[in-house]
C-alpha positions as CSV (number, residue, x, y, z in Angstrom):
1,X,1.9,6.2,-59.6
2,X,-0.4,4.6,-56.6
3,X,-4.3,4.2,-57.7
4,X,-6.6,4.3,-54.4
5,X,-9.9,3.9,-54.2
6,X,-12.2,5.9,-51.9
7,X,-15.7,6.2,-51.9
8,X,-16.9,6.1,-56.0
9,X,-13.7,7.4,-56.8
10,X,-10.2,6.2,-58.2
11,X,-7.7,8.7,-57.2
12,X,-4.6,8.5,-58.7
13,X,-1.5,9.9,-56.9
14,X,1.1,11.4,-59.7
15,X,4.3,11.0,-59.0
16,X,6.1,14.4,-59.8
17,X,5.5,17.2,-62.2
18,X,3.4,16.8,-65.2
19,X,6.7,18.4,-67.7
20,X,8.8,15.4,-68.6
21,X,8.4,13.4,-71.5
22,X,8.7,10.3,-69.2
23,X,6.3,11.7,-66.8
24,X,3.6,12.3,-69.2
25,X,3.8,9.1,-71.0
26,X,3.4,7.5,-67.9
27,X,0.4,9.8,-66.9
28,X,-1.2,8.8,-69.9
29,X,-0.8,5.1,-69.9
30,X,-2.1,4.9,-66.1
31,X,-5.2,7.0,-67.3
32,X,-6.1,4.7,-70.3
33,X,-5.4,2.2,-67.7
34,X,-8.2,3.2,-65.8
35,X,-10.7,4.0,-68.0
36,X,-10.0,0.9,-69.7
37,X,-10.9,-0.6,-66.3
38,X,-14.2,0.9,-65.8
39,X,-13.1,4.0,-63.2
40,X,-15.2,6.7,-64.5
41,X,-14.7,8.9,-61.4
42,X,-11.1,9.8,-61.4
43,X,-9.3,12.6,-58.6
44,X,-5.8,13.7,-59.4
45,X,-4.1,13.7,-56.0
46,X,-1.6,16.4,-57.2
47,X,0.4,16.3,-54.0
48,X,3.6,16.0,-55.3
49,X,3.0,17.7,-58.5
50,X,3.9,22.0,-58.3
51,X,4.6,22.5,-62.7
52,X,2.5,21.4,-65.5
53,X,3.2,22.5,-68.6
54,X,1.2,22.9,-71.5
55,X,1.4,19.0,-72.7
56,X,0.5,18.1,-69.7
57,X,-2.3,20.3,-69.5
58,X,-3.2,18.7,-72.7
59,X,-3.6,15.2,-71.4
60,X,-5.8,16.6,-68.7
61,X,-7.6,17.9,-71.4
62,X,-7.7,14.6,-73.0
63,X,-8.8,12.3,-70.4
64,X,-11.5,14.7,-68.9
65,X,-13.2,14.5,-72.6
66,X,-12.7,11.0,-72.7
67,X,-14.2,10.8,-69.1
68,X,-17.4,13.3,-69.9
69,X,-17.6,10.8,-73.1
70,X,-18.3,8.0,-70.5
71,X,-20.4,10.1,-68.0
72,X,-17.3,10.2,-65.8
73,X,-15.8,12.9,-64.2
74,X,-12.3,14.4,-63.2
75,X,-11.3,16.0,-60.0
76,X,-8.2,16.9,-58.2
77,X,-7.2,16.9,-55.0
78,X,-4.2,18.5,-53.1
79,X,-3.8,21.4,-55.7
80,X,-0.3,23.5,-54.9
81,X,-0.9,26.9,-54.9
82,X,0.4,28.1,-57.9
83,X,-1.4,25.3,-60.0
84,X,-4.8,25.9,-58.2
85,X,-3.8,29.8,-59.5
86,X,-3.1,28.8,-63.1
87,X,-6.5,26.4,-63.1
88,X,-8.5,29.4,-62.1
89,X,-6.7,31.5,-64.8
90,X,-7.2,28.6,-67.5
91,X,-10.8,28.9,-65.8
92,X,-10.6,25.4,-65.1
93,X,-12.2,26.2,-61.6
94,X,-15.5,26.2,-64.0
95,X,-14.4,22.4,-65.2
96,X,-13.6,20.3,-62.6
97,X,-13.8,20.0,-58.7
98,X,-11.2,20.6,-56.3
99,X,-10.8,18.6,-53.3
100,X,-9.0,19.7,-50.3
101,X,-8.4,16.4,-48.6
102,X,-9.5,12.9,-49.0
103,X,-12.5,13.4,-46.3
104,X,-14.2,15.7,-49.1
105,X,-14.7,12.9,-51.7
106,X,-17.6,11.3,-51.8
């Protein structure tokens, strides 16, 4: 996973769908990484990510309570889609921002 910084913001670029074991593991490690390191302002680049299952919903979950917990936020970026689809059916349209490209975050 690559960790770029633009503006305010960390974005974190995940490396493939959130549905493996291995892949989620590592999604959560890089996030308590982060917020271990003081980046508050998070963006999913979700480029190369097109499934999430239901744990990896979860760890979304997870790290946008422990982000709110620390005044933080969580946004994504580069939404496929059929995961933009699901977030607005999960209604998390009504949680977090959605970035189109890099030029939008502030």
């Amino acid at each position: 996973m690559d960790v770029k910084k633009t503006g305010t913001h960390t974005v974190l670029v995940l490396d493939g769908d959130l549905t493996s074991d291995d892949m989620i593991l590592a999604f959560k490690a890089k996030m308590q990484e982060l917020i271990d390191g003081d980046h508050i302002h998070i963006v999913l680049d979700f480029v190369n990510v097109h499934i999430l299952n239901s744990s990896g919903i979860g760890k979304v979950l997870l790290f946008y309570k422990k982000l709110k917990e620390k005044n933080g936020s969580m946004s994504f970026v580069h939404l496929s889609p059929s995961i933009e689809d699901l977030f607005d059916k999960l209604m998390f349209l009504n949680l977090f921002k959605i970035y189109r490209s890099y030029d939008e975050i502030k």
